[in-house]
C-alpha positions as CSV (number, residue, x, y, z in Angstrom):
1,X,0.0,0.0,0.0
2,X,1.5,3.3,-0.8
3,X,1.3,6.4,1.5
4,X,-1.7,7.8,-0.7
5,X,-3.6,4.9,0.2
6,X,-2.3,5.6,3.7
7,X,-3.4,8.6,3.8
8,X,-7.1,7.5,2.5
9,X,-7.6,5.2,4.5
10,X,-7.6,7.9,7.6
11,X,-11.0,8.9,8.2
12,X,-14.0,8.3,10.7
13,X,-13.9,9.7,14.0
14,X,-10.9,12.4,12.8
15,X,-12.9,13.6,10.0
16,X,-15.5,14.2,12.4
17,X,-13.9,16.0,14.2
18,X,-13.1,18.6,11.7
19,X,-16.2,19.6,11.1
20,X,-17.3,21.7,14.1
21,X,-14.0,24.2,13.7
22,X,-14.6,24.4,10.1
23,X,-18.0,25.7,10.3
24,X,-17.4,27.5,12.9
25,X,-14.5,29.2,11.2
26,X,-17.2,29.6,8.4
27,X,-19.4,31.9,10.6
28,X,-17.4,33.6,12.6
29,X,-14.7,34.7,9.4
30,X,-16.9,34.4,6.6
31,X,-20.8,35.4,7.5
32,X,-20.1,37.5,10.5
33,X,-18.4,40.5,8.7
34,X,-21.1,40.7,5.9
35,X,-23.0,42.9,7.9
36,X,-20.4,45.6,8.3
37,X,-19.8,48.3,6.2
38,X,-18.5,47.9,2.2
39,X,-15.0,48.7,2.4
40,X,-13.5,51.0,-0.3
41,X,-13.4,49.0,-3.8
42,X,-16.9,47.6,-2.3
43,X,-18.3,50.8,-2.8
44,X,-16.6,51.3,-6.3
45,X,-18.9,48.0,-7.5
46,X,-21.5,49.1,-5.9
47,X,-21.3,52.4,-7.9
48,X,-21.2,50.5,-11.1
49,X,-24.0,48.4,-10.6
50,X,-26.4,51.1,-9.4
51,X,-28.0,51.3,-12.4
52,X,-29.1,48.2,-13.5
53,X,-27.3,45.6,-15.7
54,X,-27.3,47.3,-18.8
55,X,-26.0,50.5,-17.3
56,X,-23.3,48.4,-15.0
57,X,-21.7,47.4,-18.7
58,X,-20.9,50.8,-19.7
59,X,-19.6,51.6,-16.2
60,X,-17.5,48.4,-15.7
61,X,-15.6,50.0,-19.0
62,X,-14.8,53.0,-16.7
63,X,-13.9,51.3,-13.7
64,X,-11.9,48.2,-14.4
65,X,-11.5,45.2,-12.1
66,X,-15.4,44.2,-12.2
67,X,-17.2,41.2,-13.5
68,X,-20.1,41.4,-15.6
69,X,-21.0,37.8,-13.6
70,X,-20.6,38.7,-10.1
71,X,-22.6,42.0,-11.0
72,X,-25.2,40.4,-12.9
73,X,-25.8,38.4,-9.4
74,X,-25.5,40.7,-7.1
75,X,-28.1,43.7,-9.4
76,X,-30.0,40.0,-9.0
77,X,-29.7,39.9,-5.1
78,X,-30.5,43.3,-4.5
79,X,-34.0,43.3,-6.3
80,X,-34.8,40.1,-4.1
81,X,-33.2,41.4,-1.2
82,X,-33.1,44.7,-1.1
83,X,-30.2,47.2,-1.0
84,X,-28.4,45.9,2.3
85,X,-24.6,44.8,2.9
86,X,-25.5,41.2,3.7
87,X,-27.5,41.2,0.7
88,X,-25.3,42.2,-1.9
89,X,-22.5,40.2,-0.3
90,X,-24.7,36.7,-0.9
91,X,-23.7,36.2,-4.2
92,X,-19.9,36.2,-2.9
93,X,-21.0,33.9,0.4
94,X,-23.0,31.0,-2.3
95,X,-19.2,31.1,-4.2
96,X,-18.5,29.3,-0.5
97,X,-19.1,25.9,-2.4
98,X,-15.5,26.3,-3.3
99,X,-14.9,24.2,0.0
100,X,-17.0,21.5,-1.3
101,X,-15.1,21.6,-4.8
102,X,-11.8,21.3,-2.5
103,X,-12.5,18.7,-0.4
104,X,-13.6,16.3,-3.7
105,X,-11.1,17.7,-5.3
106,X,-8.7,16.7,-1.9
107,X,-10.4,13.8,-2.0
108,X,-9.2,12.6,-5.3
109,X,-5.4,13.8,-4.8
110,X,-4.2,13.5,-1.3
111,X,-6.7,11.7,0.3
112,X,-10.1,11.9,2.6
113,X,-8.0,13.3,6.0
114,X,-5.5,15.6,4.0
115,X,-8.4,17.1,2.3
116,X,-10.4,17.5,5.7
117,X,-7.6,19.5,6.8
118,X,-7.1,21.4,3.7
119,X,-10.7,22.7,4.4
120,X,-10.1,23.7,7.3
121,X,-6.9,25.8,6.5
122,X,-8.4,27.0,3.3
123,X,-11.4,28.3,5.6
124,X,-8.5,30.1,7.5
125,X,-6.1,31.5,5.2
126,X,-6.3,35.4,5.2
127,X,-6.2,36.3,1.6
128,X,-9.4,33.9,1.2
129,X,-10.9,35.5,4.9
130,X,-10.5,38.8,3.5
131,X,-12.7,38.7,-0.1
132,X,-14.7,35.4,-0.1
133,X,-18.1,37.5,1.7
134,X,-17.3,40.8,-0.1
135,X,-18.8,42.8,-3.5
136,X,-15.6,42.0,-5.2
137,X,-15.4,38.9,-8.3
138,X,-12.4,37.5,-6.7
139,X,-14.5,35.2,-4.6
140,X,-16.2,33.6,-7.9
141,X,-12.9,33.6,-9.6
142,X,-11.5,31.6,-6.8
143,X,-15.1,29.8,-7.2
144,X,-13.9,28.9,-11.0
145,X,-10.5,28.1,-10.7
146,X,-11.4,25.4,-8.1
147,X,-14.6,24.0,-10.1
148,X,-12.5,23.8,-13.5
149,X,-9.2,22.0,-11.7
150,X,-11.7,19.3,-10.4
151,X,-13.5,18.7,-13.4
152,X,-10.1,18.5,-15.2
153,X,-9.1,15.4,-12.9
154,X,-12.2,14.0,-13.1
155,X,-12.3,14.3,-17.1
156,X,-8.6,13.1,-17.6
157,X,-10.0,10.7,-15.1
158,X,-13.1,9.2,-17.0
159,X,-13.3,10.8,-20.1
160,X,-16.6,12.1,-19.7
161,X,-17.5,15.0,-21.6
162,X,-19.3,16.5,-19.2
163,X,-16.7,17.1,-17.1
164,X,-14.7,18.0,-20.2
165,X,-17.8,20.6,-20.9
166,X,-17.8,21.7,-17.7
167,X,-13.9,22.1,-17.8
168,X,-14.4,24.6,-20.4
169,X,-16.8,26.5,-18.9
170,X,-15.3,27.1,-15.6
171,X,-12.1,27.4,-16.8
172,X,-13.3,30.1,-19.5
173,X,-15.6,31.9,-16.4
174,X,-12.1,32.2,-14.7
175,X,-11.5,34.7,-17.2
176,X,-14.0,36.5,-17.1
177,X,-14.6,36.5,-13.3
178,X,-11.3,38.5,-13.2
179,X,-8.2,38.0,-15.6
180,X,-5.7,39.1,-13.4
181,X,-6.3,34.7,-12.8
182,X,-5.5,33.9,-16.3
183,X,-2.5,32.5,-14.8
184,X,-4.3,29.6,-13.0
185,X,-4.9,27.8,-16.2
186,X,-1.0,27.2,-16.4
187,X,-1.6,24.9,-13.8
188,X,-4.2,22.6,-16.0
189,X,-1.0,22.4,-18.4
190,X,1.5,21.6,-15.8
191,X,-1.2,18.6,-14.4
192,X,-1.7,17.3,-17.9
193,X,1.7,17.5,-18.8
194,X,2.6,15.3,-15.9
195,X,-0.4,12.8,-16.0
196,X,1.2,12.0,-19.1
197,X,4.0,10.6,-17.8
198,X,2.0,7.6,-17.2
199,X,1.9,7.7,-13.5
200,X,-2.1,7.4,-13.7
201,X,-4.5,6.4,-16.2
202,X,-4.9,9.2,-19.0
203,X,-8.6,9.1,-20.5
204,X,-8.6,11.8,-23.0
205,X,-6.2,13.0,-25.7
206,X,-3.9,15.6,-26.1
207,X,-5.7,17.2,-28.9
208,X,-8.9,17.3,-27.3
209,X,-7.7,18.8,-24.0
210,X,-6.0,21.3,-26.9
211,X,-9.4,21.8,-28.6
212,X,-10.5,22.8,-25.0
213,X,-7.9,25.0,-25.0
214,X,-8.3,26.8,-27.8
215,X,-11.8,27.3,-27.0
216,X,-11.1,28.8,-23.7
217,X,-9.0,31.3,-25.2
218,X,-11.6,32.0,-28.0
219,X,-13.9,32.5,-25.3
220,X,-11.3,34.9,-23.6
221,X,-10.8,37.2,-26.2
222,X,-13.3,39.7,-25.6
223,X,-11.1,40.7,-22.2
224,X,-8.4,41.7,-24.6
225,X,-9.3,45.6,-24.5
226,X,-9.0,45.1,-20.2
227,X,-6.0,43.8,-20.3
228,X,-4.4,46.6,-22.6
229,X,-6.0,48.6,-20.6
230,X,-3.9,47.3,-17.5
231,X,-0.9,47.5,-19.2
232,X,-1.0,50.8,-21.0
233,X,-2.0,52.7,-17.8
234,X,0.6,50.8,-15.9
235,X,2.1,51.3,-12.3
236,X,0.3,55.2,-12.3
237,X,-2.8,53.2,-12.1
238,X,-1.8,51.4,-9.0
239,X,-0.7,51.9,-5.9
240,X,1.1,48.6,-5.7
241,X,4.4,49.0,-5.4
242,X,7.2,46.8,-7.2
243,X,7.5,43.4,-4.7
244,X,10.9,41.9,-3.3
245,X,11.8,38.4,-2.8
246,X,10.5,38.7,1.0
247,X,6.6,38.9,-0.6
248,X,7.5,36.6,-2.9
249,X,7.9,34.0,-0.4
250,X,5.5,35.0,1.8
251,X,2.7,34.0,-0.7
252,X,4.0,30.5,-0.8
253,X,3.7,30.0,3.1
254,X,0.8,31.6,5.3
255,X,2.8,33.1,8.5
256,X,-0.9,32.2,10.5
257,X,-0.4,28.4,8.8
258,X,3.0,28.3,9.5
259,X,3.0,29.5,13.2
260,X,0.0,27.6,13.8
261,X,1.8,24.2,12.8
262,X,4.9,25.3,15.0
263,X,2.9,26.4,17.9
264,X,1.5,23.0,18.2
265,X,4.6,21.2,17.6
266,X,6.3,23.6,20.3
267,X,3.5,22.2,22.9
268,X,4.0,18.5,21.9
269,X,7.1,18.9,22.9
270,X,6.8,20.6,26.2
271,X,4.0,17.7,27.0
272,X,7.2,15.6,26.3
273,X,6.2,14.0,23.3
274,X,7.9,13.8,20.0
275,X,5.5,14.9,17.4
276,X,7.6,14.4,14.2
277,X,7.2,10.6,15.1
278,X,6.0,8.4,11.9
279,X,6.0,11.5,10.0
280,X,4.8,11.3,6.8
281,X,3.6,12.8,3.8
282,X,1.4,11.8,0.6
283,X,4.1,12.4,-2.2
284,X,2.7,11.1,-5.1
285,X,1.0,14.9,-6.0
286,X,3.9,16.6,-4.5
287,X,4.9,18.0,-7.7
288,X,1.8,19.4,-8.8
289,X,0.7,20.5,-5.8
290,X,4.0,22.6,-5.3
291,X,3.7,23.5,-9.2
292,X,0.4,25.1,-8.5
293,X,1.4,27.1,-5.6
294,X,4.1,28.8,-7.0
295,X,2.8,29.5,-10.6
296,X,-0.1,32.1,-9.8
297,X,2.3,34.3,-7.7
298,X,5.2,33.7,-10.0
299,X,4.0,34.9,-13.0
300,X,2.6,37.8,-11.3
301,X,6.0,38.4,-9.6
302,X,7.9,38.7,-12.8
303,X,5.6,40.8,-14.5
304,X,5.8,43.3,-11.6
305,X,9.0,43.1,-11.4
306,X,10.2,43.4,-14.6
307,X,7.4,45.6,-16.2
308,X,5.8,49.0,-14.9
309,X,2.3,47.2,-14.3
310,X,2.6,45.5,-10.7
311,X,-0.2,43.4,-10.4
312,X,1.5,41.5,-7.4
313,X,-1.2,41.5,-4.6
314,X,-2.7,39.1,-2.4
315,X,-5.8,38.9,-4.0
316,X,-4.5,38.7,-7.2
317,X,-2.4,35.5,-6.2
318,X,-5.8,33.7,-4.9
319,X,-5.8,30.8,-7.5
320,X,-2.5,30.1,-5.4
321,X,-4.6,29.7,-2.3
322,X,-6.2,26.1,-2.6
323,X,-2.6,24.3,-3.6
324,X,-1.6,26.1,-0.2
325,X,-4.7,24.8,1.2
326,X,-3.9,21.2,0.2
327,X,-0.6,21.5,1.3
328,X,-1.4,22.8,4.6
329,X,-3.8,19.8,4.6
330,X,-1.3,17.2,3.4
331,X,1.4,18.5,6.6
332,X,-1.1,18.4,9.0
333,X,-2.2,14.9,8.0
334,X,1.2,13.8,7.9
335,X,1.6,13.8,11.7
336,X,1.8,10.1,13.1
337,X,0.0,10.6,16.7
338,X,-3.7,11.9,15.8
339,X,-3.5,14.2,18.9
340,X,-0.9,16.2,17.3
341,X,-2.8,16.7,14.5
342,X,-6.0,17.8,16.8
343,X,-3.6,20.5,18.4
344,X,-2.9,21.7,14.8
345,X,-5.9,22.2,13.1
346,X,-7.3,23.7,16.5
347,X,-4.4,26.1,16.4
348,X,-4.8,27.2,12.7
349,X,-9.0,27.5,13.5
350,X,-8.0,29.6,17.1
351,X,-5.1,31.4,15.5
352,X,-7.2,32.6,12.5
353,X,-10.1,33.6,15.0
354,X,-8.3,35.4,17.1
355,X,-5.9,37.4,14.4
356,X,-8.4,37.9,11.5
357,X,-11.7,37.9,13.9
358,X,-10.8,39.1,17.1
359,X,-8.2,41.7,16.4
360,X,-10.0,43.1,13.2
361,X,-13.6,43.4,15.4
362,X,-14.8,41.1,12.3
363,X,-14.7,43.3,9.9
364,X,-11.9,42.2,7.7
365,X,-9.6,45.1,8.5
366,X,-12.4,47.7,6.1
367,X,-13.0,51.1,6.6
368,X,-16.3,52.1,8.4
369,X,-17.6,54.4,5.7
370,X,-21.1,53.9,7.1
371,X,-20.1,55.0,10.7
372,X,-18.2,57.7,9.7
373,X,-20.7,59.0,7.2
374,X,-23.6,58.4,10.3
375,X,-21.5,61.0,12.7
376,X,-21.0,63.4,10.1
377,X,-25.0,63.4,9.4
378,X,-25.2,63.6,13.4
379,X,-23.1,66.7,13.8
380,X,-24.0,68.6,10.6
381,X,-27.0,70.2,10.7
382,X,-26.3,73.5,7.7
383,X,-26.3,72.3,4.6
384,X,-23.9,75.0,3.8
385,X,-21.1,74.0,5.6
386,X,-18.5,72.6,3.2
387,X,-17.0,69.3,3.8
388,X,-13.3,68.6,2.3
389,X,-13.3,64.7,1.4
390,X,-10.0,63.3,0.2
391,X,-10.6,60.5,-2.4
392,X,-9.2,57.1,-1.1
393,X,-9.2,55.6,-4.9
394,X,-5.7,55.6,-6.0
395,X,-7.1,57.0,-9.8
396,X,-7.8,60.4,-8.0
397,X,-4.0,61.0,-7.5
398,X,-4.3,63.8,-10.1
399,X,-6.0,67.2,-9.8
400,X,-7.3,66.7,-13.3
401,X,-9.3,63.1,-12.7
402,X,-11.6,65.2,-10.0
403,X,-12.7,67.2,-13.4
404,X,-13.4,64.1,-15.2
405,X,-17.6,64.4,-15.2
406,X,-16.7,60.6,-15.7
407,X,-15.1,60.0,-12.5
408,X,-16.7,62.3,-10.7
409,X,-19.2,60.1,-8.9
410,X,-17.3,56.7,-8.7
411,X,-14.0,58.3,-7.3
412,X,-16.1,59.2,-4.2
413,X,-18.0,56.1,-4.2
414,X,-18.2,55.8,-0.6
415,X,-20.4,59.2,-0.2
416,X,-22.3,57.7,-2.9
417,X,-23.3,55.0,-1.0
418,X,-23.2,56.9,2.4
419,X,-24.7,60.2,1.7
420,X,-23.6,62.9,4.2
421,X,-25.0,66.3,4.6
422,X,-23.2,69.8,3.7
423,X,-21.6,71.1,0.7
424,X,-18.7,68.5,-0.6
425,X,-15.4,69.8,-2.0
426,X,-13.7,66.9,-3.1
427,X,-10.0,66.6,-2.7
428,X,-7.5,64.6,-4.7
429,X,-5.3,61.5,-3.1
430,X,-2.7,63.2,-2.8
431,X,-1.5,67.0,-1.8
432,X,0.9,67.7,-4.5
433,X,2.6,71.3,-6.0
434,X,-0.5,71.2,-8.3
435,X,-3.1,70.6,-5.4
436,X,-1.9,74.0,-3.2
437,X,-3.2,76.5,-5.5
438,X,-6.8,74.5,-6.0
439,X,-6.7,74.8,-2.1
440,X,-6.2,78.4,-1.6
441,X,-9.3,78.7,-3.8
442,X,-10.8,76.5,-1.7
443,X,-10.4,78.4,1.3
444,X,-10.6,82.1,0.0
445,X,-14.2,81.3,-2.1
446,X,-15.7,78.6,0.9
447,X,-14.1,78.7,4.0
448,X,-13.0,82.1,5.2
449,X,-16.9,83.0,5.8
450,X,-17.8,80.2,7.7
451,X,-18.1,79.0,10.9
452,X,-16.5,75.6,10.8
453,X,-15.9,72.7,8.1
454,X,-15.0,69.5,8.2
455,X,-12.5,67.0,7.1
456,X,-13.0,63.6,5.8
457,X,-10.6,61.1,4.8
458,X,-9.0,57.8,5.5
459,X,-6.3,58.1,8.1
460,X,-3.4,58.3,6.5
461,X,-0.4,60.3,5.6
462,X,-2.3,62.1,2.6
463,X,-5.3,63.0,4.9
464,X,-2.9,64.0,7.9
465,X,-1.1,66.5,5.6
466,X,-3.8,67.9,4.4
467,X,-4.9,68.5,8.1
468,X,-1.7,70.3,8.7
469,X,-1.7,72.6,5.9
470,X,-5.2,73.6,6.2
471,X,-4.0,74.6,10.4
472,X,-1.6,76.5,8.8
473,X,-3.4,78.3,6.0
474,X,-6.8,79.0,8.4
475,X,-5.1,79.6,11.8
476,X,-5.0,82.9,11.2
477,X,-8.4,83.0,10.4
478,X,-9.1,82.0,14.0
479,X,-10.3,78.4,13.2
480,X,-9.2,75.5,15.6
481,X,-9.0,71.9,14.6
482,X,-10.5,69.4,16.7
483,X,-11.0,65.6,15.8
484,X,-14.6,64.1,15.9
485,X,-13.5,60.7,15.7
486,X,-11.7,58.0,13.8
487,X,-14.5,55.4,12.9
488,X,-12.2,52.3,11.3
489,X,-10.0,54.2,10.0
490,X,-11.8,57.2,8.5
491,X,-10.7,60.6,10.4
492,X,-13.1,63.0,10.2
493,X,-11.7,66.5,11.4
494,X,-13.9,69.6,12.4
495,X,-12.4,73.2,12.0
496,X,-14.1,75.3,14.0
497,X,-13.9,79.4,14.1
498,X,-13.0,80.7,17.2
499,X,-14.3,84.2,18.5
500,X,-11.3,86.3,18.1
């Protein structure tokens, strides 16, 4: 019996076991925080599917990194719904059957316990906490990539072509769920490539999984114009900056999964136990396995390293995260004494609760637009008085953008979705040479006759210099600057005239 047999043939009571931590994990990570407020690029999808389906086409041509299938379900889950957070975060949270996908898919590769425990980790894995119940496509991208890599075994498998239907289908929705996970399908090549070596049973031919191919691509092209549009705007597009080796490797290994697995080993030890003991590990998909996780984030790596366009970002590495997840599942399984494997997976679950749960107050580390929008309705009562906001989208760098009658909207797509009371005078990202000027208009034509105004902005160096020059510029105007609160990190500032 080899060790994948072994490995198969552990299951019953363990598997069990894994259960009530994995759904658990599921609530507390994943449903909890879809109540809270959108965060930032939430509201920028929200903003282009206000208007219906049609209209959410010609805005998803403005405001790249949408899908035309996670907006066509969640324009579908508002008019059931309504127009609520949970709501329009459904379509995100039913993408959730990528667990199920994983543990078949587990199943087939590594075993019944390894892909237990993949579930579990995969449940607990940051990047996947932080956009699987969200507005954003990456959660049905990560949806696709999954579906299509099963049905690829299971077609080289039987030769059925309705998995080799499916296949194409899933792997073509990939696409066009985001194609910043075009690299995925690298992986399908890599895994084809080495099932024929012979190692297993190969049902289909090389020029049918080519015809597949070809079809995906055909089905791809009309994301062409996207992608030139990625690359011609390049890195003034993004606020990503150019990675080093040190990201590059932390995308191949979870510190929460890592320090989990050494946190239990550390108290196995103390108990006086050895817990590398009958270690062992299913090899056979090794190879793959490691192939997959390091493809995704390597490709992405080298383009943003050697290009202008860096694209290197954790959710843009996703398709990386169920290889991790299987891997993950694979170590934990390997452990001889089933206790130590307990104290594992309960560390990753408690680990993940605490970091990405507790620490964050379940909110996935998002700014509270909707709290900070709430105070400023609370403490202005003139809809005169003028309210600075400084634009958190990364497009809104230039002076110029805020003229764009575009852009105008969407590049304050938070206040769009949170209304708030007064007179707005938007603000660019960032206070440059170009910005002072367009400020001392501000403050000569709106502010010098008022009473107070307010500032609003995430809390951030941009936001904080803008603070401190407006001190400085209406000081001697007698106003005072006080803060009203920071509500998740949005700072909202109230300059108040002072009786001289």
């Amino acid at each position: 019996m080899d060790r994948v047999s072994q490995f198969r043939g552990r299951a019953g009571e363990e598997v069990r076991f894994i259960w009530p931590p994995l759904i658990l994990a599921i609530v507390t990570l994943w449903i909890i925080p879809m109540g809270t407020s959108l965060g930032l690029d939430e509201t920028g999808n929200d903003w282009v599917i206000q208007g219906g389906l049609q209209e959410s086409f010609a805005r998803s041509g403005l405001w790249a990194g949408t899908s035309w299938i996670s907006n066509a379900l969640m324009i579908a889950a508002r008019s059931i719904g309504g127009d609520r957070e949970f709501v329009l975060r459904m379509p995100a949270l039913f993408a959730a059957a990528i667990t199920l996908l994983l543990y078949l898919l587990g199943k087939r590769l590594v075993g019944q316990l390894a892909a237990a425990y993949a579930c579990l980790v995969f449940v607990c894995l940051r990047d996947v906490v932080y956009v699987v119940s969200t507005m954003r496509p990456y959660s049905l991208a990560l949806l696709f990539v999954t579906g299509a890599m099963f049905c690829l075994v299971r077609w080289l498998d039987t030769g059925s072509v309705w998995f080799g239907l499916a296949y194409t289908g899933l792997a073509a929705g990939t696409l066009h769920a985001h194609y910043l996970f075009a690299p995925a399908l690298l992986v399908h090549l890599i895994y084809f490539l080495w099932r024929s070596r012979g190692l297993e049973p190969l049902q289909v031919r090389f020029r049918t999984v080519a015809c597949a191919w070809a079809s995906i691509c055909l089905l791809g092209l009309p994301l062409v114009p996207n992608l030139r549009q990625l690359l011609s705007r390049g890195v003034s597009s993004l606020y990503l900056g150019r990675p080093n080796t040190g990201d590059f490797l932390l995308s191949l290994a979870p510190p929460v999964l890592l320090g989990s697995i050494v946190l239990a080993v550390l108290l196995t030890l103390s108990a006086g136990r050895d817990p590398l003991r009958n270690f062992r590990m299913p090899d056979a998909k090794a190879p793959f396995i490691a192939a997959w996780i390091l493809i995704p984030s390597a490709v992405l790596f080298l383009v943003s390293v050697l290009t202008e366009t860096h694209v290197f970002a954790e959710r843009y590495i996703l398709p990386s995260s169920p290889a991790i997840a299987l891997a993950g599942g694979c170590v934990i399984a390997g452990f001889g004494s089933e206790s130590v494997r307990r104290t594992i997976a309960s560390s990753v679950a408690i680990c993940a609760f605490l970091v990405f749960g507790v620490h964050e107050s379940f909110s996935r580390g998002l700014h509270d637009w909707r709290a900070a929008a709430a105070a400023v309705r609370d403490y202005v009562h003139d809809s005169s008085t003028p309210v600075l906001v400084v634009s958190g989208f990364t497009e809104a760098r230039e002076l110029g953008a805020l003229q764009d009658p575009r852009y105008v909207d969407v590049l304050y797509a938070p206040l769009v979705r949170y209304p708030i009371p007064g007179v707005l005078v938007r603000l660019p990202l960032v206070m440059t040479a170009e910005t002072e000027p367009y400020l001392e208009s501000i403050v000569e034509n709106k502010l010098t006759q008022k009473k107070e105004f307010l500032l609003f902005g995430i809390d951030s160096y941009s936001t904080r210099e803008y603070r401190s020059w407006l001190s400085g510029r209406t000081g001697p105007l007698h106003f005072t600057s006080r803060s009203l609160g920071n509500y998740g990190g949005i700072q909202v500032t109230v300059f108040s005239r002072r009786e001289p």
